[in-house]
LOLOTI-738239 format. One line per 2 residues: number of its first residue (from 1); their letters; for each residue z, x, y of C-alpha. Coordinates in pm, whole numbers, plus 50000, padded with zeros to 5 digits. Layout:
NUM	a	Z:X:Y  ... .
END
This chain:
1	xx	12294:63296:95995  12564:63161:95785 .
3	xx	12862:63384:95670  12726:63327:95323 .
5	xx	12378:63405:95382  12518:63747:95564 .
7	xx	12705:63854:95270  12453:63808:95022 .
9	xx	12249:64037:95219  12566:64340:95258 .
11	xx	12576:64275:94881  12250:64345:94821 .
13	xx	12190:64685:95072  12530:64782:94884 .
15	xx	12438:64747:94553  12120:64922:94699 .
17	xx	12351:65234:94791  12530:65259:94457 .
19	xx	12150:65269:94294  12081:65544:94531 .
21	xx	12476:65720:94528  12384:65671:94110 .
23	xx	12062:65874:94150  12195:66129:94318 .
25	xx	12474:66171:94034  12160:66155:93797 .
27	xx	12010:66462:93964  12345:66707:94045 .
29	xx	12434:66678:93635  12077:66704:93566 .
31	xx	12049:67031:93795  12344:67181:93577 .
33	xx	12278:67456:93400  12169:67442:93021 .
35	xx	12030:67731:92788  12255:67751:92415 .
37	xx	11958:67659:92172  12185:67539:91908 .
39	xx	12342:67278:92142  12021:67161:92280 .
41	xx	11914:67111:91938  12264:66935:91832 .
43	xx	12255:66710:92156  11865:66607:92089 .
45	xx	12019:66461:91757  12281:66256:91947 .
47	xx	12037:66159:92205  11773:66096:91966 .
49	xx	11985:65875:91722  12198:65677:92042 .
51	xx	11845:65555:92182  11707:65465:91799 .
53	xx	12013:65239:91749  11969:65079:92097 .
55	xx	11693:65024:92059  11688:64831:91702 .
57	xx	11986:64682:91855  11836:64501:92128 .
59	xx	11506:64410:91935  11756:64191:91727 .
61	xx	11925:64045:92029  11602:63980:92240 .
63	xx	11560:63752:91921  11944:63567:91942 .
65	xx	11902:63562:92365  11534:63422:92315 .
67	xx	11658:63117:92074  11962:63084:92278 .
69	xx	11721:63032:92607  11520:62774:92378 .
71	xx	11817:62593:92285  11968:62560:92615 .
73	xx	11647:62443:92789  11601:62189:92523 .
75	xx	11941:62055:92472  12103:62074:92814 .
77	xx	11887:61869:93057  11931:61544:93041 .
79	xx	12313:61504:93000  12381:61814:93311 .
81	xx	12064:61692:93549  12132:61288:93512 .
83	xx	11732:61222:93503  11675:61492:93754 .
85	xx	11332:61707:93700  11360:61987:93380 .
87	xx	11330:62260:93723  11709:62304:93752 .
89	xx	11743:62374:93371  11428:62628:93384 .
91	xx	11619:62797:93626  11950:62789:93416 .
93	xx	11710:62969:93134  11592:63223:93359 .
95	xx	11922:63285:93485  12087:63342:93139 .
97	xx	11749:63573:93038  11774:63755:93375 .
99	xx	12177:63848:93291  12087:63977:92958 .
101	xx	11814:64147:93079  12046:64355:93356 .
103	xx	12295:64375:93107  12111:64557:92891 .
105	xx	11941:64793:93150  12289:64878:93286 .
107	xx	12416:65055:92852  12039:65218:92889 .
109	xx	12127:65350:93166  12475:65523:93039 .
111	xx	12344:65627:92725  12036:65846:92896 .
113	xx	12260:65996:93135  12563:66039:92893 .
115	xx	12339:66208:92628  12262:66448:92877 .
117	xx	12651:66480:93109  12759:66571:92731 .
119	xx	12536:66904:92716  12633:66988:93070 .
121	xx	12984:66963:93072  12988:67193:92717 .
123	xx	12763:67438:92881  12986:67450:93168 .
125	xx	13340:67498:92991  13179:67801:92861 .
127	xx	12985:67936:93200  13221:67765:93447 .
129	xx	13567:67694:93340  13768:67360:93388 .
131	xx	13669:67230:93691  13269:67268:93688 .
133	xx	13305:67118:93291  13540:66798:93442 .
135	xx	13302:66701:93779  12957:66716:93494 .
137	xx	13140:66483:93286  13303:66251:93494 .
139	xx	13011:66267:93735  12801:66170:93430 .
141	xx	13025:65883:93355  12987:65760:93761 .
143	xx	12607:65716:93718  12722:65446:93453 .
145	xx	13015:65310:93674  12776:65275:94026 .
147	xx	12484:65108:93763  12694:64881:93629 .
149	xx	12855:64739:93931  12545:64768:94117 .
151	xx	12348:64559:93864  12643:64256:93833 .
153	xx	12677:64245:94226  12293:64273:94286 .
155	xx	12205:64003:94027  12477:63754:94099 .
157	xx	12353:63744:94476  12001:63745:94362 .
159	xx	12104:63421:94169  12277:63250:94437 .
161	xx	12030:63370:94715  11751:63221:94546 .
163	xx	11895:62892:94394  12237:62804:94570 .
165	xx	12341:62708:94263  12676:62752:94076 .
167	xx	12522:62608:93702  12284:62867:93764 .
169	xx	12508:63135:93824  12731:63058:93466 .
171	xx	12359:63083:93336  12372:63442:93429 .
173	xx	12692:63545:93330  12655:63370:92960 .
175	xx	12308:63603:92936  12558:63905:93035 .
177	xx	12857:63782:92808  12638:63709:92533 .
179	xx	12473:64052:92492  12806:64213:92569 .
181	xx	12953:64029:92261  12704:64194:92054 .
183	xx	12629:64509:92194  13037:64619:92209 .
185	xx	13019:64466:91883  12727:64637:91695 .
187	xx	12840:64989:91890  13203:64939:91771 .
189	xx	13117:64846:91415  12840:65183:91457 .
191	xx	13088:65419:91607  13423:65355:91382 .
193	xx	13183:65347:91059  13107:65713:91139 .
195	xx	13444:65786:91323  13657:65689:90985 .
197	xx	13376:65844:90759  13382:66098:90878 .
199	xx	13821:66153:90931  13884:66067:90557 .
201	xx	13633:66278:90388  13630:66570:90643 .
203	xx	14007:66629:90754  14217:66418:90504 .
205	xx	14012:66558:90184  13841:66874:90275 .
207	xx	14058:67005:90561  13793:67078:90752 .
209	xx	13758:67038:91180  13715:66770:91360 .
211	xx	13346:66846:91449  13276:67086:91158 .
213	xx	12866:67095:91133  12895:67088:90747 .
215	xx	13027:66714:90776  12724:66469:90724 .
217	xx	12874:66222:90929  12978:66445:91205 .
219	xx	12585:66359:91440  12687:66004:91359 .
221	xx	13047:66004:91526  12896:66167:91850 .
223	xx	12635:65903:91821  12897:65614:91816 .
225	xx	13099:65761:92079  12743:65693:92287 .
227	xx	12679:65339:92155  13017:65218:92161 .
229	xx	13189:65350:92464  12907:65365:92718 .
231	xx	12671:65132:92640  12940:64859:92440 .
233	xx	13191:64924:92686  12960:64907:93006 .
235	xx	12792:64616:92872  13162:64434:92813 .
237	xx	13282:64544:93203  12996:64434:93325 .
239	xx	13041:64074:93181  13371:64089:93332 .
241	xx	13278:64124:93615  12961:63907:93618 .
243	xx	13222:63629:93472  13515:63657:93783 .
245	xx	13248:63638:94051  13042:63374:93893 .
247	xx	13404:63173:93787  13516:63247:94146 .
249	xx	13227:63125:94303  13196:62808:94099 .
251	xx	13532:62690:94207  13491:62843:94589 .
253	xx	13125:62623:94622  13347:62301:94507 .
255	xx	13636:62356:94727  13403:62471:94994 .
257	xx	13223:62194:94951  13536:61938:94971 .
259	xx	13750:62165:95272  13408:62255:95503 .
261	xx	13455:62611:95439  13261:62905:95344 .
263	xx	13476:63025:95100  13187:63166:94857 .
265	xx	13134:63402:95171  13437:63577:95132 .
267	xx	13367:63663:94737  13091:63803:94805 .
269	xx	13248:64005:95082  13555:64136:94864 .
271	xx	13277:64226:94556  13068:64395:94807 .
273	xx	13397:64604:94953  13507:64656:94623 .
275	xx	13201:64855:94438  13156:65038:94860 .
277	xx	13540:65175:94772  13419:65283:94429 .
279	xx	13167:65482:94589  13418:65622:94831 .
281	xx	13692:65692:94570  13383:65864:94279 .
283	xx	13310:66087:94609  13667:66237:94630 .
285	xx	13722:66270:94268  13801:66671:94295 .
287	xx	14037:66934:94061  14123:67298:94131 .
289	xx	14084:67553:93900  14340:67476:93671 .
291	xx	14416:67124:93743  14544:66837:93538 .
293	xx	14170:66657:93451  14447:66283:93390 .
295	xx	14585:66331:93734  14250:66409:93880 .
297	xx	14099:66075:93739  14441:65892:93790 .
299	xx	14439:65988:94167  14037:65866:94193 .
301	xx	14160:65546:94107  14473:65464:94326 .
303	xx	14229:65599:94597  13963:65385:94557 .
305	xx	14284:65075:94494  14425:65192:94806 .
307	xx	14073:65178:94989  13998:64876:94889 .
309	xx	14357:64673:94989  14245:64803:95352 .
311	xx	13888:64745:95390  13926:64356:95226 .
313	xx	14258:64344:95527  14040:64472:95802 .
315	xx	13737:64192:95676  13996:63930:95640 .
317	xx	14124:63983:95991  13788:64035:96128 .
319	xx	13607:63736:95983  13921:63471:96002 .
321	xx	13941:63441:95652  14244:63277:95458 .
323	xx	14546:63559:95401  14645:63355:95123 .
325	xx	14327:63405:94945  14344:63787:95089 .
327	xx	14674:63782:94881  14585:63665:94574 .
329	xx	14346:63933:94546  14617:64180:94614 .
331	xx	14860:64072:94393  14536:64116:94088 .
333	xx	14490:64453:94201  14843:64570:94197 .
335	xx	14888:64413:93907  14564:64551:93770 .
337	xx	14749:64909:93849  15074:64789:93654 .
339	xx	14961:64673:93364  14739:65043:93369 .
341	xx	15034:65248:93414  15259:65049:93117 .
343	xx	14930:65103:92891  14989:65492:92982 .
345	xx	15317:65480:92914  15235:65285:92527 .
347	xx	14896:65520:92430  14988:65896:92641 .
349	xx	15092:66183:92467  15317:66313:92715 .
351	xx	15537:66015:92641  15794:65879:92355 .
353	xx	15601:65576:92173  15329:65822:92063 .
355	xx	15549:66145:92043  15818:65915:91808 .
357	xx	15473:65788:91638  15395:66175:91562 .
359	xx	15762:66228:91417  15708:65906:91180 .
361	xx	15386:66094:91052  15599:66377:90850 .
363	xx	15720:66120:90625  15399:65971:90543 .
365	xx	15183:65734:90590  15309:65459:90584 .
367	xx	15541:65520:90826  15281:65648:91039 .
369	xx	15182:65242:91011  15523:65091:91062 .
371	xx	15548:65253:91414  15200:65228:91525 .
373	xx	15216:64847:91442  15563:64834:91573 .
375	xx	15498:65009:91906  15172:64848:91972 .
377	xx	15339:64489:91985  15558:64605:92204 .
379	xx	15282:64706:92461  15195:64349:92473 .
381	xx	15482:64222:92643  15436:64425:92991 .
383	xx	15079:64330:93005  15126:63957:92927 .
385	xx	15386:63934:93157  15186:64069:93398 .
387	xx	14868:63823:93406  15112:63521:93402 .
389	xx	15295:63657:93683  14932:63724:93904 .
391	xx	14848:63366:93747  15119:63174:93873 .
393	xx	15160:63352:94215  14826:63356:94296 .
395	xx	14760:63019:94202  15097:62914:94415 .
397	xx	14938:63104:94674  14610:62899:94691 .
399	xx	14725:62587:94572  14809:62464:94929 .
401	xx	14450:62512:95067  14380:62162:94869 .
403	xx	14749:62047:94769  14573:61752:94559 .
405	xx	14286:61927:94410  14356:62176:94118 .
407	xx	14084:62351:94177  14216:62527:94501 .
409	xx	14485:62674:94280  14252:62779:94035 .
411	xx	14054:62957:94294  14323:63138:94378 .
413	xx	14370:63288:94003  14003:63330:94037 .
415	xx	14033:63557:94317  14289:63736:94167 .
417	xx	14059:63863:93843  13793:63968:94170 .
419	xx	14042:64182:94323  14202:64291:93996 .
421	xx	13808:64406:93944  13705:64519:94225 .
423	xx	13769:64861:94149  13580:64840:93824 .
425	xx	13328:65075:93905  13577:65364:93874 .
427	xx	13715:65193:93603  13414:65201:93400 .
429	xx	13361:65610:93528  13651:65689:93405 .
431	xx	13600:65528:93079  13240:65662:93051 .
433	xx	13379:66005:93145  13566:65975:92770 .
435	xx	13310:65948:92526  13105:66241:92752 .
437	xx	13395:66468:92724  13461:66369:92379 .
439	xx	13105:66441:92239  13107:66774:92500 .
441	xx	13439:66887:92236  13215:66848:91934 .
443	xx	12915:67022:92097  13113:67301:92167 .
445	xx	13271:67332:91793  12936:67321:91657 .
447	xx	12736:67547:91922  13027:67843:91849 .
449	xx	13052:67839:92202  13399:68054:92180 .
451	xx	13774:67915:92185  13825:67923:92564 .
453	xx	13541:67642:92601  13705:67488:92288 .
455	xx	14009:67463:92463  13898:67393:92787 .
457	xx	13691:67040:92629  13963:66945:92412 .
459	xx	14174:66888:92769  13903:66694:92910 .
461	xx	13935:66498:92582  14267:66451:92604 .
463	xx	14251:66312:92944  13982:66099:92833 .
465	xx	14169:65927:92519  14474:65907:92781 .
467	xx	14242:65725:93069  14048:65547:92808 .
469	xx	14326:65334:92655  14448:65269:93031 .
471	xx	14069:65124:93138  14118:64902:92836 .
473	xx	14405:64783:92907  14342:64710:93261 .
475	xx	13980:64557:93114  14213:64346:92880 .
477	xx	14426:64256:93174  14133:64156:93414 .
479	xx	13942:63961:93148  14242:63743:93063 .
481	xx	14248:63652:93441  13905:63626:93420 .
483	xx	13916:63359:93177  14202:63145:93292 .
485	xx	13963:63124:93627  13691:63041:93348 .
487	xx	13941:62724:93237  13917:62629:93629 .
489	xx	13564:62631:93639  13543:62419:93321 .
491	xx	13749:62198:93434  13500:62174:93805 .
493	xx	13173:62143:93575  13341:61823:93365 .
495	xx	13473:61644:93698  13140:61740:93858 .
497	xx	12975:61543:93559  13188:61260:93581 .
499	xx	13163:61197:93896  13522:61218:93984 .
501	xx	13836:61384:93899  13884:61313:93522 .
503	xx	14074:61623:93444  14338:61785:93592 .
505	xx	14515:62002:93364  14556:62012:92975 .
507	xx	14858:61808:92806  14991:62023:92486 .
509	xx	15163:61656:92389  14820:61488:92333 .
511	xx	14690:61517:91999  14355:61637:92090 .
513	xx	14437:61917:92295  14681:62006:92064 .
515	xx	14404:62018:91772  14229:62235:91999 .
517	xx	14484:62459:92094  14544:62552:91732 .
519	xx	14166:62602:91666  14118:62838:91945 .
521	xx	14411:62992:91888  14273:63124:91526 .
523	xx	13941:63216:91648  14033:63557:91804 .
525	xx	14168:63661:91419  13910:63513:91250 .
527	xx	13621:63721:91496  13853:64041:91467 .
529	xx	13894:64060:91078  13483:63988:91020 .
531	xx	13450:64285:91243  13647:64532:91064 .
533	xx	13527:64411:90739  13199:64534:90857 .
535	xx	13345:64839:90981  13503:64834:90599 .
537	xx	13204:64784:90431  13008:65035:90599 .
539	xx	13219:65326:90599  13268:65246:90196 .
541	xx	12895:65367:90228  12882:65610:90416 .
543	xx	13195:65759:90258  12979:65718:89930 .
545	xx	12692:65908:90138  12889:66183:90277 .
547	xx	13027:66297:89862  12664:66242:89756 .
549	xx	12566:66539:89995  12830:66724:89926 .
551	xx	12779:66692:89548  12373:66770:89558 .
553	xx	12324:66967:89823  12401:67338:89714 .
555	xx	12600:67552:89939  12688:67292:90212 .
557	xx	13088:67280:90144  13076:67649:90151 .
559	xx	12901:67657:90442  12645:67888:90367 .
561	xx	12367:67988:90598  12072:67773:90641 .
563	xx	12232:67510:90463  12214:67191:90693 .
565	xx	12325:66834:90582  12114:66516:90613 .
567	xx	12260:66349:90927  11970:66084:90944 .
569	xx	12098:65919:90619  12419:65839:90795 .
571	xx	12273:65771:91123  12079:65548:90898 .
573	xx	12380:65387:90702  12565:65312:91031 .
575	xx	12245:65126:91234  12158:64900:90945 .
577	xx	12546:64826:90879  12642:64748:91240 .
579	xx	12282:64542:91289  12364:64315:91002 .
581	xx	12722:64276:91081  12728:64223:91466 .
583	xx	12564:63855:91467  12763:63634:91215 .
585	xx	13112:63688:91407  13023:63630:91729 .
587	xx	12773:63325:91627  13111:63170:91404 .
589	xx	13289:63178:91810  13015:62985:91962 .
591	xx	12950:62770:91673  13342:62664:91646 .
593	xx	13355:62573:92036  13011:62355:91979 .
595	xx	13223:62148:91712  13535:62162:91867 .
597	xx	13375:61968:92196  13186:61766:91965 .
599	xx	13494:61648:91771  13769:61598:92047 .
601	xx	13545:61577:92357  13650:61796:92694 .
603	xx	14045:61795:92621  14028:61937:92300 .
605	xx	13817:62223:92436  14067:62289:92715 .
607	xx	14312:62328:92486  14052:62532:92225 .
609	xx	14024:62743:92532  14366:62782:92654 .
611	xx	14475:62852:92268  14149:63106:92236 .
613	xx	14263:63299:92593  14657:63297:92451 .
615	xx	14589:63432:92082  14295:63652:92230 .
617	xx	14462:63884:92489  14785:63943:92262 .
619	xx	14592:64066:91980  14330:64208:92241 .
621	xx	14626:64405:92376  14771:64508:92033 .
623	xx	14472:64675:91906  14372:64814:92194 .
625	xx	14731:65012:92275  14815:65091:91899 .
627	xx	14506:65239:91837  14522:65426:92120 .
629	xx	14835:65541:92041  14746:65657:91694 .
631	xx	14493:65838:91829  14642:66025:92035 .
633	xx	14919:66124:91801  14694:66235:91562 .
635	xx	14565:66492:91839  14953:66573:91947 .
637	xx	14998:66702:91614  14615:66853:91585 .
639	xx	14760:67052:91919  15069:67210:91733 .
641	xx	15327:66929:91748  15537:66817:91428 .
643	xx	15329:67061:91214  14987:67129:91306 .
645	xx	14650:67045:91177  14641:67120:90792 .
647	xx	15022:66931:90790  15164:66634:90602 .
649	xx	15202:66498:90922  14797:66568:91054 .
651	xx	14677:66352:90725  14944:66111:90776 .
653	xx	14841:66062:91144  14477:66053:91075 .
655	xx	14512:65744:90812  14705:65606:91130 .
657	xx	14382:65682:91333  14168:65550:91065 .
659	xx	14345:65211:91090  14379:65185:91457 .
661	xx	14001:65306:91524  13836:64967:91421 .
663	xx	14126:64817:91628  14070:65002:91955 .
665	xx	13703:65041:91934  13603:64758:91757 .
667	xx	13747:64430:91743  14051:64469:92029 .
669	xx	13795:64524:92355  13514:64258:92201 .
671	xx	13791:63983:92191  13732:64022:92565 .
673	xx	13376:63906:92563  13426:63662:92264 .
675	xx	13665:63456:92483  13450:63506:92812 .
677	xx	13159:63386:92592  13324:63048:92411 .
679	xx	13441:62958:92778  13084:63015:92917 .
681	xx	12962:62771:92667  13212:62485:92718 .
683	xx	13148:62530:93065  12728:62483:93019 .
685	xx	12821:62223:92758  13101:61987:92956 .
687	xx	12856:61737:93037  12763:61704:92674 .
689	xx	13132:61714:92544  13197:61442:92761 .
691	xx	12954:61172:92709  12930:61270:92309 .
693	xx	13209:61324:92166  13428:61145:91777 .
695	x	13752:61107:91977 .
END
């Protein structure tokens, strides 16, 4: 038995144990205790409106995937297979169908067991106290992080145990990147539609709380947090990681290939290690009584980082493999941890940016704006620093496997995104844990379960906005190296085509990559702004909705008794809004790079991707760290600081939050997926870009 052939099958009993470790998670929240009426009715709203828009959403993008599947088995063949039998392009189809497929199982997955960790953990703040509240909802957000990670691990060695096939395996990461695009984006366009709708009308013009029953829009915004954090966000992580394996083990099969080594062994070995020290790390995640719930998911993570550097050592030893590959997966995961602590530094309230952010806020506004904007581009810097520093040491590090192929440097950046996400599972409970706490907060305010469980889930949610903009940014961070690997395996699938090394890097001098440098490089703003002009348009609606109901129905500002709003018109207003705005920006990406390689051939879409990656992960960055940032200085101040809730300061900072919502939520993380997607496609398309091309 090969190496290879051995780690496929560790992959797959591991993945096995994270579906089991996932199902016992399943079962301990689901044993919690449950009995308030009022927020078992309230939650069966959320739960029943989360799994109506899924499920509209993924009728419309079994459509897209099934034309998409048509498309590549019709036009792909002949260039990619040279006369070869249409068998190899079948299996390309039902490698793409089978990644949307487990992509989409993985956000059902976190929305049923988030819809229900959200009941648990308000029932416990009020029974239990801090720590039984914190282990339901983070525990809930592990079922999501072990499915997730399970599902990308188990289908990518499914896919290479049954085909030994690299084409095959970008099949099934485009399936997973191409529901990802839509799904983050039809849950972000959902979730800040009711989010903002609900901010302006509620706090800004009535003054009323956050989670205030009377609010129309207020089952909505607990909806959204379901669709766009769990199942948007798990759907994006997963294509992450689906993308650095598959880009990994493109470039390891071709250097393999040229060097007689089983390189593809050891990525499979280091994924497999990775989601095992997720498992470990979810298992230790423990808080006292009246312990900080940030440390307590900060410390889960260096664990599980820490468990992981050791375990890939001891299997690098142990198996002979190359220490300088064993290194450039190190130097992604401590990187990985940098770039998480600087987005800490940028979005927590505990520090200056947001605390000076807060300050702005008592003179209005617009200043509120100025500092957000201002602060939030200076985030970037840390983080983009930090994936060119893991790019060029880690490709340095590799590049003398194969001094005079450029591939074997590649690999090594490529191996740097695997390590940098190989801790993703607790990276995606800790960012499931948010949205569980968050919705928990809102139960509790409209159950009346008392101000100590107020308090108590308002901490959890503070932790969770805190560890929330840190997963993004380290998401952010591990896509970017992601995608530069991406660029590599481009590059392998045109020379592979040609027969011989036609391209060995990208020169910014010739006019054809130039022309596609600046094209890429305007896609990213072009995706983000016809996102949040959905997210525009349909809050102008719902906003519309919420004074309608306010207007007609007697009694319902007052709050009188018996009086109940009509939540399923907004419910309503947000799924048909974020259905018929989630296709046309992410079809405008993939469209672009068609005509891109179609008009300048391969060099103008290595420099339409190398513009795309550039222009995508600053403003990526910059939305994802300033809205975080306004966010959580809206809730400093909501807490007491520079005024209180009611103050100048609150409405000032909750037009901030208005603004950076769409970018945190919305159009920052899906810039991830956009650029995983348009390099996906220039990779299945390389053959085609280089025998047809104008120039």
């Amino acid at each position: 038995m090969s190496n290879l052939d051995l780690f496929l099958i560790i992959s797959i009993l591991v993945s096995a144990l994270a579906f089991g470790f996932a199902a016992w998670l399943f079962r301990w929240v689901k044993a919690q205790p449950s009995s308030n009426e009022r927020v078992e009715e309230i939650g069966s709203y959320i739960r029943k409106g989360a799994n109506t828009f899924l499920r509209k959403e993924y009728l419309v993008l079994a459509k897209f995937c099934g034309a998409a599947a048509i498309a590549i088995f019709i036009f792909l063949p002949a260039p990619i297979w040279k006369g070869r039998s249409i068998l190899p392009n079948l299996i390309i189809v039902i490698a793409y169908l089978c990644g949307t497929v487990f992509s989409a199982f993985a956000g059902k997955i976190g929305i049923t067991v988030a819809t229900m960790a959200n009941i648990k953990t308000a029932e416990s703040a009020r029974n239990g106290g801090l720590r039984p509240s914190f282990l339901s909802a983070f525990r809930g957000g592990a079922v999501m992080g072990m499915a997730v990670v399970g599902s990308s691990l188990l289908g990518v060695a499914l896919v290479m145990a049954i085909t030994h096939d690299a084409t095959a395996l970008l099949g099934f990461s485009f399936g997973a990147s191409s529901l990802a695009l839509f799904a983050k984006a039809g849950g972000g366009i959902f979730t800040k539609t009711a989010d903002i709708s609900a901010d302006l009308v509620g706090k800004v013009e009535l003054g009323i709380p956050e989670d205030d029953p009377r609010n129309p829009a207020v089952i909505a915004d607990n909806v959204g947090d379901n669709v766009g954090d769990v199942a948007g966000m798990g759907a994006d992580l997963f294509d992450s990681n689906v993308a650095s394996m598959a880009s990994a083990l493109v470039m390891a099969i071709a250097l393999g290939n040229k060097m007689g080594v089983d390189y593809a062994a050891m990525v499979f070995c280091y994924a497999a290690l990775g989601l095992l020290s997720s498992i470990f790390g979810v298992m230790a995640a423990r808080m006292g009584k009246k312990g900080d719930p940030t440390m307590a998911l900060n410390m889960s993570t260096y664990l599980t980082t820490g468990i992981f550097a050791v375990l890939t050592a001891g299997a690098t030893a142990f198996f002979s493999f190359d220490w300088r590959i064993w290194g450039a997966t190190a130097i992604g995961l401590l990187v990985g941890v940098i770039i998480g602590i600087t987005s800490d530094y940028f979005t927590n309230d505990n520090k200056k940016p947001v605390r000076n952010v807060a300050k702005a806020s008592e003179s209005g506004p617009a200043f509120t704006i100025l500092s957000g904007v201002s602060y939030g581009f200076l985030s970037v810097l840390p983080s983009m620093v930090g994936i060119g520093i893991s790019a060029m040491i880690s490709y340095h590090l590799c590049a003398s496997i194969s001094p005079d192929d450029p591939i074997a440097g590649m690999f090594g950046i490529s191996m740097a995104a695997v390590g940098m996400l190989s801790i993703v599972g607790m990276i995606i409970s800790n960012d499931a844990y948010g949205p569980i706490a968050d919705n928990a907060r809102g139960l509790v305010e409209m159950g009346d379960l008392g101000e100590e469980a107020l308090e108590i889930t308002d901490s959890l949610d503070s932790a969770g906005n805190t560890v929330k903009a840190v997963t993004k940014g380290f998401a952010i961070a591990a896509a970017g190296l992601t995608i530069i690997s991406l660029l590599g395996a481009f590059m392998s699938e045109v020379n592979e085509a040609a027969g011989s090394v036609v391209l060995k890097g990208f020169d910014i001098i010739n006019p054809s990559v130039f022309f596609g440098m600046l094209v890429g490089a305007a896609i990213p703003a072009i995706f983000s702004a016809m996102l949040m002009l959905g997210v525009d348009r349909n809050a102008q609606r719902m906003v519309s909705e919420i004074h309608r109901q306010f207007r007609e129905i007697k009694g319902l500002k007052e709050g009188k008794p018996g009086v109940m709003p009509e939540y399923d018109k907004c419910i309503d207003i947000a799924t048909h809004g974020a259905l018929k705005e989630l296709i046309p920006a992410g079809f405008v990406s993939i469209i672009v790079t068609i005509a891109v390689g179609f008009i300048g051939g391969v060099e103008a879409t290595g420099g339409y991707l190398t513009g795309n990656i550039i222009s995508g992960l600053l403003l990526a960055l910059f939305m994802s760290n300033s809205g975080g940032l306004w966010d959580n200085a809206k809730k400093y101040i909501e807490a007491g600081g520079n005024g209180g809730k009611g103050s100048d300061a609150h409405k000032a900072a909750v037009v901030g939050d208005t603004v950076g919502d769409p970018f945190k939520d919305t159009a920052g993380p899906s810039i991830n997926t956009q650029i995983t997607v348009v390099s996906l496609v220039a990779s299945l398309m390389a053959s085609l870009f280089l025998s047809f091309s104008l120039f």
